[in-house]
Z-matrix of the N, CA and C atoms (Angstrom, degrees):
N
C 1 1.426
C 2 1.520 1 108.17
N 3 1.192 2 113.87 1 123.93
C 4 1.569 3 120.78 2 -178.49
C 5 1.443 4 93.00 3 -107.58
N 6 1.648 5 101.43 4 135.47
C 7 1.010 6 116.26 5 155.64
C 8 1.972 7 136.88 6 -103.35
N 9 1.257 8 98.94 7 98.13
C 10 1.478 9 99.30 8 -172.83
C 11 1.646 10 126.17 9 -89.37
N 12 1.517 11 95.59 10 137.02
C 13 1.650 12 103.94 11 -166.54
C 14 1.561 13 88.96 12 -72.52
N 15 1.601 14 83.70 13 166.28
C 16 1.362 15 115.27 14 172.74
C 17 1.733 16 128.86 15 -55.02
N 18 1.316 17 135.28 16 117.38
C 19 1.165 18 128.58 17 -162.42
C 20 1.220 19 116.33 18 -42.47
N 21 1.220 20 119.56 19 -22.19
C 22 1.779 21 132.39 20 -173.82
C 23 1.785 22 121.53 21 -72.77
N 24 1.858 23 101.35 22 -12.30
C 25 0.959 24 109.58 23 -169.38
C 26 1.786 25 113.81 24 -121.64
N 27 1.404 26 92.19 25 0.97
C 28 1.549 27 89.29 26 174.45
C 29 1.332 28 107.90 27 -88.34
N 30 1.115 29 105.70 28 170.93
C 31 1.696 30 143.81 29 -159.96
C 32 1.476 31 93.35 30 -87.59
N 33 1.578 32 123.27 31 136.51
C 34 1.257 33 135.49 32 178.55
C 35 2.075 34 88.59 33 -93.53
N 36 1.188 35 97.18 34 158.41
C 37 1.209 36 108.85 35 -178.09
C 38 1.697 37 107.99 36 -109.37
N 39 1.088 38 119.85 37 1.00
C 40 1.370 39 138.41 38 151.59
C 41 1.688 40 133.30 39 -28.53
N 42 0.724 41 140.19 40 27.11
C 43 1.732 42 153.17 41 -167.07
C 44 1.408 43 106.03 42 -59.59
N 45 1.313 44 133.00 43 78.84
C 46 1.378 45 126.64 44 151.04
C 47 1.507 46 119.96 45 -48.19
N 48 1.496 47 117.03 46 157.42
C 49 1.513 48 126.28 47 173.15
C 50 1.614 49 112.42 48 -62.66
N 51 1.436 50 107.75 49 127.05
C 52 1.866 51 101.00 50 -152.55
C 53 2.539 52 69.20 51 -111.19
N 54 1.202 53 116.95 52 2.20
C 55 1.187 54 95.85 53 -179.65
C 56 1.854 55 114.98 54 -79.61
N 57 1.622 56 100.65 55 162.22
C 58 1.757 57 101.47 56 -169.12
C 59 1.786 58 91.64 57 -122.02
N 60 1.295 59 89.90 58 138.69
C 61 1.570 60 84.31 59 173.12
C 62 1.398 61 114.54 60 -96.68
N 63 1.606 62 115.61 61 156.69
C 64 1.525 63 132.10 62 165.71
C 65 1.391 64 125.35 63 -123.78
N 66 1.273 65 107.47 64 150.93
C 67 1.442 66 115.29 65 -177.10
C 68 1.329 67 114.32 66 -132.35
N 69 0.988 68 110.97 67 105.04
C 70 1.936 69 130.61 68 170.08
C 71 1.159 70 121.28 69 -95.94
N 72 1.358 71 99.63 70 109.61
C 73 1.594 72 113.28 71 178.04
C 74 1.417 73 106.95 72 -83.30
N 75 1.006 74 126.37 73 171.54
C 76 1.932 75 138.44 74 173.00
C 77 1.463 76 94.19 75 -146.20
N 78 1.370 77 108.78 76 143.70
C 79 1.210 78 114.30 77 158.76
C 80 1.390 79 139.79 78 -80.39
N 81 1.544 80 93.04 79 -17.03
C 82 1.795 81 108.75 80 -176.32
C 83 1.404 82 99.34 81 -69.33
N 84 1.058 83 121.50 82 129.54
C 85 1.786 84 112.88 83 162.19
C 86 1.113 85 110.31 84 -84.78
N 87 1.916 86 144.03 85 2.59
C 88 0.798 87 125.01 86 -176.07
C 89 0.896 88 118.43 87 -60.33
N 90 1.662 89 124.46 88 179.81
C 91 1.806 90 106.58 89 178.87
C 92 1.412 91 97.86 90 -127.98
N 93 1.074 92 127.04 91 26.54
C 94 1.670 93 153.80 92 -150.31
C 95 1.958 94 83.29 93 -110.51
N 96 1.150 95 123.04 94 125.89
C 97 0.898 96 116.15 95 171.53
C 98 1.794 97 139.72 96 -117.99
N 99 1.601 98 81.18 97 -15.35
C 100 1.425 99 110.65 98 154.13
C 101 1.564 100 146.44 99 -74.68
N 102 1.838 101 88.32 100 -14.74
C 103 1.793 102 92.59 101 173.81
C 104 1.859 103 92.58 102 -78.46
N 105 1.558 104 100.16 103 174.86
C 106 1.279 105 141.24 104 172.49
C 107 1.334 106 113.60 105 -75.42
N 108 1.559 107 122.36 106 104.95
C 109 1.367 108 115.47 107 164.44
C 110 1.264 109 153.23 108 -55.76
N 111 1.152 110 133.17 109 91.91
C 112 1.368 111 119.33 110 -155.74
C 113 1.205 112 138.49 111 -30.53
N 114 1.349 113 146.39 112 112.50
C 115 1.167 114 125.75 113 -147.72
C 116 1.534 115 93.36 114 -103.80
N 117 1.417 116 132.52 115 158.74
C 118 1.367 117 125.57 116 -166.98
C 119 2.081 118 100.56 117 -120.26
N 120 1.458 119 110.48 118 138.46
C 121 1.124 120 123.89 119 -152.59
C 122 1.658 121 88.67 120 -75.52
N 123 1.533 122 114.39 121 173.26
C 124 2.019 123 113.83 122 162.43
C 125 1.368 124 104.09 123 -74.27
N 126 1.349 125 125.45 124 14.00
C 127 1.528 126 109.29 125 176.90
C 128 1.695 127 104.43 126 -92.40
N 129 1.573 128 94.15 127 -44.72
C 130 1.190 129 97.22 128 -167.84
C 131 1.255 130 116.94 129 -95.57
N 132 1.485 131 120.37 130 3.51
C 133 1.743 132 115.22 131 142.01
C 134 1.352 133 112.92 132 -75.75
N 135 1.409 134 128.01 133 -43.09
C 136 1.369 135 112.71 134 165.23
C 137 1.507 136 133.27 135 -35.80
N 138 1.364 137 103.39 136 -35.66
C 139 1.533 138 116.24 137 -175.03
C 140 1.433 139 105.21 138 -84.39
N 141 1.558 140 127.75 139 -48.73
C 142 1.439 141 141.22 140 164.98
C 143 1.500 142 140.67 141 -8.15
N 144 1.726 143 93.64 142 -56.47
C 145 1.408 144 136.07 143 167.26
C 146 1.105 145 130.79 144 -89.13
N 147 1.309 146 107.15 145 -36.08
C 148 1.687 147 124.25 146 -171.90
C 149 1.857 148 114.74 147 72.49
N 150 1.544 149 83.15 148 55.40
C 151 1.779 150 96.99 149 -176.13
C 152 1.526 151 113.21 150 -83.26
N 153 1.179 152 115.20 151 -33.05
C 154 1.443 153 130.12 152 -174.36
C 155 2.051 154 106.69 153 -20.91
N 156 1.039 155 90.46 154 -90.51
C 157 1.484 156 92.92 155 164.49
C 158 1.506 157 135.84 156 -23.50
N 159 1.148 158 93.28 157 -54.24
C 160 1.985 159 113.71 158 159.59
C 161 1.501 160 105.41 159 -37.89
N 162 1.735 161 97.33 160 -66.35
C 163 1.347 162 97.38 161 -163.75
C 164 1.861 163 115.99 162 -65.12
N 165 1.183 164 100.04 163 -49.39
C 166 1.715 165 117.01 164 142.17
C 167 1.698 166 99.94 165 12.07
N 168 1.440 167 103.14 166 -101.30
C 169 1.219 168 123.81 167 -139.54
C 170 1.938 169 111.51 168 -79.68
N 171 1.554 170 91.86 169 -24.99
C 172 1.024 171 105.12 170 160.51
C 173 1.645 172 141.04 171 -55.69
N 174 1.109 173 79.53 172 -52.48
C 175 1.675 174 113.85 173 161.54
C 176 1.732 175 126.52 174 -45.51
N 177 1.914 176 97.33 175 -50.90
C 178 1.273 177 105.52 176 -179.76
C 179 1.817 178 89.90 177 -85.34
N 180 1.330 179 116.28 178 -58.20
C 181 1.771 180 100.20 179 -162.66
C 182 2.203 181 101.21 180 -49.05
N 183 1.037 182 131.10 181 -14.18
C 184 1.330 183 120.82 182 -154.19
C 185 1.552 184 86.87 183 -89.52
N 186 1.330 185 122.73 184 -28.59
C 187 1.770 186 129.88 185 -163.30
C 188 1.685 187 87.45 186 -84.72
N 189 1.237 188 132.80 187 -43.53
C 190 1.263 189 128.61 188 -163.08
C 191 1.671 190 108.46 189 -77.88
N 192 1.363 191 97.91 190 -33.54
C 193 1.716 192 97.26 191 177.19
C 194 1.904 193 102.35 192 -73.77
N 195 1.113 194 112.35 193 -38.07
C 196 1.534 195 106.12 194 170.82
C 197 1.449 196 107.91 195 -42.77
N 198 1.130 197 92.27 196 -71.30
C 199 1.705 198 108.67 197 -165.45
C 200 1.651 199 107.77 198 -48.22
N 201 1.442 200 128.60 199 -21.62
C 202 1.786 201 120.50 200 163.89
C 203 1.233 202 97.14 201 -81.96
N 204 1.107 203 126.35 202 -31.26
C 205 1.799 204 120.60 203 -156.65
C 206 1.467 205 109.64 204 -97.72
N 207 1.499 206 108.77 205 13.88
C 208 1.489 207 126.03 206 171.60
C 209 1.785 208 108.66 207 -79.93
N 210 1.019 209 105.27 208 112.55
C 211 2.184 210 92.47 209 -168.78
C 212 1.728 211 104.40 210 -97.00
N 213 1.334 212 117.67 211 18.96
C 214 1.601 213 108.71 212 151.82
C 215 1.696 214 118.01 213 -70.19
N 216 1.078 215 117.76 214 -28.25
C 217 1.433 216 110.58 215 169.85
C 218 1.966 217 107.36 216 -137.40
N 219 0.680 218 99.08 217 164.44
C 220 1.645 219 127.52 218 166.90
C 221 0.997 220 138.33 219 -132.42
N 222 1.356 221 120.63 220 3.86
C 223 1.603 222 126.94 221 179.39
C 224 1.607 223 93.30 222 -179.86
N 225 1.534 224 95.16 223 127.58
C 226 1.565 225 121.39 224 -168.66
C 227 0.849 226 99.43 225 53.13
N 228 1.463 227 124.81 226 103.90
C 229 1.293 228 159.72 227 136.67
C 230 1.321 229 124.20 228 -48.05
N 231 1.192 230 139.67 229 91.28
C 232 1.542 231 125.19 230 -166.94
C 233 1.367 232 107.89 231 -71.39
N 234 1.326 233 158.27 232 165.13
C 235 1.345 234 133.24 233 177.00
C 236 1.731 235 93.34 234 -159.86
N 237 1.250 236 139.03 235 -165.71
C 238 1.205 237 132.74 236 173.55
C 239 1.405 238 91.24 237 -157.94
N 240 1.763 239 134.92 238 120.65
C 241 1.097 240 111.37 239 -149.15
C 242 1.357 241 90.77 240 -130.25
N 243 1.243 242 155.78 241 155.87
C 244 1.475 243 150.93 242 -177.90
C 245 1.662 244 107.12 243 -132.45
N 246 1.944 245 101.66 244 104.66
C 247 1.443 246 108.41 245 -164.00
C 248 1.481 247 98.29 246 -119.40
N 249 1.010 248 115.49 247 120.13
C 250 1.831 249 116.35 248 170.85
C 251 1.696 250 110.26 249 68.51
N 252 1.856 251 101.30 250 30.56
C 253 1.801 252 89.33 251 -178.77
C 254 1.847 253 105.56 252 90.63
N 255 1.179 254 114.33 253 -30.30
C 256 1.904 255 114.65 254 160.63
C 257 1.217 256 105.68 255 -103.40
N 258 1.502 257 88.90 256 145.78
C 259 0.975 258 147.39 257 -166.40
C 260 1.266 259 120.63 258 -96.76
N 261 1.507 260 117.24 259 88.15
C 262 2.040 261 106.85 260 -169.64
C 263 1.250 262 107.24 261 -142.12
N 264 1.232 263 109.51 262 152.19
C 265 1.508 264 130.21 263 167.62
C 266 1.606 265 134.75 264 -69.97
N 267 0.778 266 125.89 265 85.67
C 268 1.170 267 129.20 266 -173.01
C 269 1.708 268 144.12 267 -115.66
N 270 1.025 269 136.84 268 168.61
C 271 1.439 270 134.41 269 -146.68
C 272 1.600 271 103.81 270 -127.57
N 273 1.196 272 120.30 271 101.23
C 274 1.862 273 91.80 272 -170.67
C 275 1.738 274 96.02 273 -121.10
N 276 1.624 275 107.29 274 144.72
C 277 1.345 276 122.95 275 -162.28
C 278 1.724 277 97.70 276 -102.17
N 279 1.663 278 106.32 277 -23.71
C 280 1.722 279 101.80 278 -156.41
C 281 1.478 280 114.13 279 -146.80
N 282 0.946 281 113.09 280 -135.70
C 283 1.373 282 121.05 281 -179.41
C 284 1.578 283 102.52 282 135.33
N 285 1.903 284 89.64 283 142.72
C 286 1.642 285 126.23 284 173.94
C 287 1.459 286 128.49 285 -109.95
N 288 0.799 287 140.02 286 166.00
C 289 1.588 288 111.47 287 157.16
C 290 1.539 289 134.47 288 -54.62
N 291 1.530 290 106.59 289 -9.07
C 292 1.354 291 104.61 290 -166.83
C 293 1.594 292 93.79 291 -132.24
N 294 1.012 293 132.78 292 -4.88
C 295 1.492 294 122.66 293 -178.67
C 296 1.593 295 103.29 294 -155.21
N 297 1.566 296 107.99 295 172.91
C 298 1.430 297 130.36 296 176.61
C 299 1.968 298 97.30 297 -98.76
N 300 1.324 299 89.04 298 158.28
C 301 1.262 300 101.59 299 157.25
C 302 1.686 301 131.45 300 -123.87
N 303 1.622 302 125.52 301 131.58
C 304 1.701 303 90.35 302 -162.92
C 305 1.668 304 92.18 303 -110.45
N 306 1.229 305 114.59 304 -178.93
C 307 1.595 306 140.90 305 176.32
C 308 1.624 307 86.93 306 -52.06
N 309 1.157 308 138.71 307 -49.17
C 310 1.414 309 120.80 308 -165.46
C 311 1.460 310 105.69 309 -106.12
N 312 1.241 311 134.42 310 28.62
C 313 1.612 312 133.30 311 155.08
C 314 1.175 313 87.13 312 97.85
N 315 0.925 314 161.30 313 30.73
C 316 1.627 315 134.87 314 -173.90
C 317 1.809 316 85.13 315 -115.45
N 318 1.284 317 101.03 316 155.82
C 319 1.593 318 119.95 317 -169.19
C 320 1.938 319 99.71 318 -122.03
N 321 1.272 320 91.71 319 127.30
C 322 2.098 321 84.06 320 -177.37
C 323 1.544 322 74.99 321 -116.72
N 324 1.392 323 93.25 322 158.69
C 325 1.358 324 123.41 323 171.03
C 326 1.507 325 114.08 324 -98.96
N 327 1.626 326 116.36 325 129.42
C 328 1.502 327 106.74 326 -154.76
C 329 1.470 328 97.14 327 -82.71
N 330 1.486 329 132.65 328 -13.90
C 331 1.326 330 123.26 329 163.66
C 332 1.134 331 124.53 330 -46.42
N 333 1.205 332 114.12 331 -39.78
C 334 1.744 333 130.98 332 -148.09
C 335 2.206 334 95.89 333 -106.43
N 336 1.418 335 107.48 334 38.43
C 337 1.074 336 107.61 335 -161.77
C 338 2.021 337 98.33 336 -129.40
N 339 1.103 338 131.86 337 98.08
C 340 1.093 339 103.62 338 173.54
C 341 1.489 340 127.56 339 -90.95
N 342 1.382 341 110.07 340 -22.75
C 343 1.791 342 99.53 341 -176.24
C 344 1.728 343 73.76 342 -141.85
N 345 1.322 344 96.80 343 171.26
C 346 1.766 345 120.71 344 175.59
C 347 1.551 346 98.65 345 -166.43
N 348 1.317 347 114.27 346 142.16
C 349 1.468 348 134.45 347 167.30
C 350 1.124 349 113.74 348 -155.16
N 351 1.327 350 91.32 349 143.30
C 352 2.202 351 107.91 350 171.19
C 353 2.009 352 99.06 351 -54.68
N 354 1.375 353 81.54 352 139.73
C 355 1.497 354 112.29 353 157.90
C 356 1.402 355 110.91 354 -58.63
């Protein structure tokens, strides 16, 4: 005795294409497929993209989050900050996303910042 389900529950015999297509580009135009691709150095993806700056700024905001999250001080920060090629000493009370703040009101712009280090 077979027992058969309900028409509502069988299986369509229907199979669409379950494949996805891709497309891979290469940059080599050779058509040589056996040489070695050049692999390109971090200088010259840096240069490629125009990351430099990226890496830049990154660099300085990652030193500045050190420098609060340093727990020898918490207020006045001695820092030594190098802006436009000078070289200055400075006191910082705060910070924004986009700038420092120092002991004497003055506001630096964290763009306009190239190196900073603890005192």
């Amino acid at each position: 005795m077979e027992d058969k389900l309900p028409h509502i529950y069988t299986n369509k015999n229907v199979i669409s294409s379950n494949n996805r297509k891709f497309y891979y580009s290469l940059e080599d135009k050779d058509p040589d497929k056996n040489k070695k691709i050049k692999k390109d150095t971090k200088e010259d993806i840096l240069d490629k993209y125009n990351l430099r700056n990226t890496i830049k700024s990154n660099d300085i905001n990652t030193k500045i989050i050190n420098i609060f999250k340093n727990s020898n001080s918490i207020y006045k920060i001695g820092v030594n900050i190098n802006i436009n090629g000078h070289n200055e000493e400075k006191y910082l009370i705060g910070r924004t996303n986009n700038t420092l703040i120092t002991i004497d009101g003055e506001i630096i712009n964290i763009k306009d910042i190239d190196d900073i280090n603890l005192i």
